[in-house]
Structure formats: C-alpha cells, structure tokens
C-alpha positions, 0 to 999 in steps of 0.5 A: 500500500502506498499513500501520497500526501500532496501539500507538506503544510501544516495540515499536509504533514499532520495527515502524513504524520498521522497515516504514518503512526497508524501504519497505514500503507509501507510507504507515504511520499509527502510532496511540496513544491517548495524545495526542501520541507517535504524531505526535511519534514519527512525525515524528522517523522522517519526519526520517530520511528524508532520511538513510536514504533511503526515501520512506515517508510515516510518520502520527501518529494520536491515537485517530483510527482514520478515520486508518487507513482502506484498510490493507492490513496492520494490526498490533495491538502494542497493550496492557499490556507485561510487568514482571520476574517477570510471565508473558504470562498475566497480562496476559490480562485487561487485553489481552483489552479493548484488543484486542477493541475496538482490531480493531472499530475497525480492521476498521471502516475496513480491512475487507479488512485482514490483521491482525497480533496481536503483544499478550500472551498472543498465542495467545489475543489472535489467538483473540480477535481471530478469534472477536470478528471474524468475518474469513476465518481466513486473515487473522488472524495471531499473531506469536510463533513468528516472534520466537521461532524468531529467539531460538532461532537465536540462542541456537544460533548462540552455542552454535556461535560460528557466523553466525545467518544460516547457523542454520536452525530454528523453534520451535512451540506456544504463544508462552508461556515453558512452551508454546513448542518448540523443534525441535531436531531439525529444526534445521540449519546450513547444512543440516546438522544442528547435532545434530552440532556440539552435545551433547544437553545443550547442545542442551537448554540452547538449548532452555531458554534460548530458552523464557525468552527474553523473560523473561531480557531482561524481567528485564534491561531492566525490561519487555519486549523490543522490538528482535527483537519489531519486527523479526519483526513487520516480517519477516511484514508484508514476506513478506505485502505482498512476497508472499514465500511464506517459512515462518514459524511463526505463530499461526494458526487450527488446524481439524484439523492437528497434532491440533488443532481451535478453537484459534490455535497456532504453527505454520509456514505460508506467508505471502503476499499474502493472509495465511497461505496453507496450513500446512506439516505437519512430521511430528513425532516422538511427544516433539514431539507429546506437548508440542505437545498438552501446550502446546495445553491451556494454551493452551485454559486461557487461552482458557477464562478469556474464556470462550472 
C-alpha cells in the first residue's frame, strides 16, 4: 500500500504524520513544491520511528510527482490556507489552479488512485477535481463533513461535560461556515438522544458554534486549523485502505439523492476499499431539507464562478 500526501503544510504533514503512526500503507511520499520541507519534514517523522514504533517508510518529494507513482490513496491538502476574517470562498480562485493541475499530475502516475480533496472551498475543489478528471465518481472524495461532524461532537460533548467518544452525530451540506448542518436531531449519546440532556437553545448554540468552527480557531491561531483537519483526513484514508465500511459524511458526487443532481455535497456514505461505496439516505425532516437545498445553491454559486 502506498499513500501520497500532496501539500507538506501544516495540515499536509499532520495527515502524513498521522497515516504514518497508524501504519497505514509501507510507504507515504509527502510532496511540496517548495524545495526542501517535504524531505526535511519527512525525515524528522522517519526519526520517530524508532520511538513510536511503526515501520512506515515516510518520502520527501520536491515537485517530483514520478515520486508518487502506484498510490493507492492520494490526498490533495494542497493550496492557499485561510487568514482571520477570510471565508473558504475566497480562496476559490487561487485553489481552483493548484488543484486542477496538482490531480493531472497525480492521476498521471496513480491512475487507479482514490483521491482525497481536503483544499478550500472543498465542495467545489472535489467538483473540480471530478469534472477536470474524468475518474469513476466513486473515487473522488471531499473531506469536510468528516472534520466537521468531529467539531460538532465536540462542541456537544462540552455542552454535556460528557466523553466525545460516547457523542454520536454528523453534520451535512456544504463544508462552508453558512452551508454546513448540523443534525441535531439525529444526534445521540450513547444512543440516546442528547435532545434530552440539552435545551433547544443550547442545542442551537452547538449548532452555531460548530458552523464557525474553523473560523473561531482561524481567528485564534492566525490561519487555519490543522490538528482535527489531519486527523479526519487520516480517519477516511484508514476506513478506505482498512476497508472499514464506517459512515462518514463526505463530499461526494450527488446524481439524484437528497434532491440533488451535478453537484459534490456532504453527505454520509460508506467508505471502503474502493472509495465511497453507496450513500446512506437519512430521511430528513422538511427544516433539514429546506437548508440542505438552501446550502446546495451556494454551493452551485461557487461552482458557477469556474464556470462550472
């Protein structure tokens, strides 16, 4: 198994980083265009080898896209990060070129790759990536609804003062700050619904507070985040080379379900060996549905500025 990280910034390394302790494939090339910080980044993660344990071989790649050749899993992270006060819109324009042309070059050499889009604005980098691309849809996945369920369990499990290992929930629609959803309705704890321990009002505050997840810690730390964001890029690449089968919301590509058609959206699917293997239908409640529709045509805004 061979797994291809494409962008050694932050986000970038801490996917590898991850990938790499939970010895997920023999070898993970990790490639920049900025000469230098992927071999040297990559070797400071071989030097833990010896200390964490694990026999995966990390690779340093400049630009050297032959490098990759054979992957299995290709993850593009990838693209200019977001600054205080910017929107994951904004980056549109410049991400769309550094996408397009970093998946050619990928595919060119990993032509049965599953490819992973964690850029921004990642709806419309995965729409991107699939029309530009021409790979079967069920390999072209967006990571944002992973990252952003994690959020929202998170933001539950403080409100309950509760382990977030015991807080089951997803969050739907477009990885943006105004497009996400988080369902809780559907969200329990330990199978129970956690309507039950919290109020509407503090439940529509988790719900606030999740939306702006990535903004609040934006502004916090001065770019984006990149601890969660690796490790729900990890979580997929694990469910899909372990063939795991776990649901996870993801951006995929919507030929009819939840509505919706010609569009890469999240939505909860099952993924294993060979990508995303069937959309899970959730059966949403006519609110739900109307902020799914609602977060779909923003989301087509963006696409449309590509001319998409």
């Amino acid at each position: 198994m061979k797994i291809t990280v494409v962008g050694a910034g932050a986000v970038g390394a801490t996917t590898a980083d991850n990938i790499i302790r939970r010895e997920l494939a023999e070898e993970v090339v990790l490639l920049d265009i900025k000469e230098g910080v992927s071999e040297g980044k990559s070797l400071d993660m071989y030097q833990t080898a010896a200390l964490l344990g694990f026999n995966t071989k990390p690779i340093g790649s400049t630009n050297d896209y032959e490098k990759t050749k054979g992957s299995d899993v290709v993850v593009i992270t990838s693209g200019l990060p977001r600054k205080p006060g910017m929107t994951r819109e904004e980056l549109i324009g410049i991400n769309a070129g550094i996408v397009k042309g970093v998946t050619e070059n990928l595919l060119k050499y990993s032509p049965k790759a599953i490819v992973i889009v964690v850029s921004n604005p990642m709806d419309t980098m995965t729409y991107l990536a699939l029309k530009e691309s021409g790979i079967p849809k069920k390999r072209l996945i967006g990571m944002g609804g992973a990252l952003d369920s994690a959020r929202f369990k998170t933001y539950l499990a403080l409100a309950m003062d509760v382990s977030p290992l015991d807080i089951h929930g997803m969050v739907i629609g477009g990885h943006g700050d105004t497009t996400m959803i988080p369902l809780t309705r559907l969200a329990t704890y330990n199978g129970i619904p956690v309507s039950r321990f919290l109020s509407a009002d503090q439940l529509e505050k988790v719900a606030a507070d999740t939306m702006v997840g990535g903004a609040t810690l934006t502004k916090l730390i001065g770019t984006s985040a990149w601890y969660a964001p690796g490790a729900a890029t990890m979580m997929l690449v694990e469910s899909i080379v372990r063939n795991q089968k776990r649901i996870v919301p993801c951006s995929v590509y919507l030929n009819g379900e939840y509505g919706q058609k010609d569009i890469c959206m999240g939505v909860p699917v099952v993924l294993g060996r060979g990508g995303w293997e069937k959309i899970i239908n959730l059966r949403l409640a006519d609110a739900e549905k109307a902020a799914f529709e609602k977060s779909a045509e923003a989301v087509r805004s963006m696409n449309a500025a590509l001319n998409l």
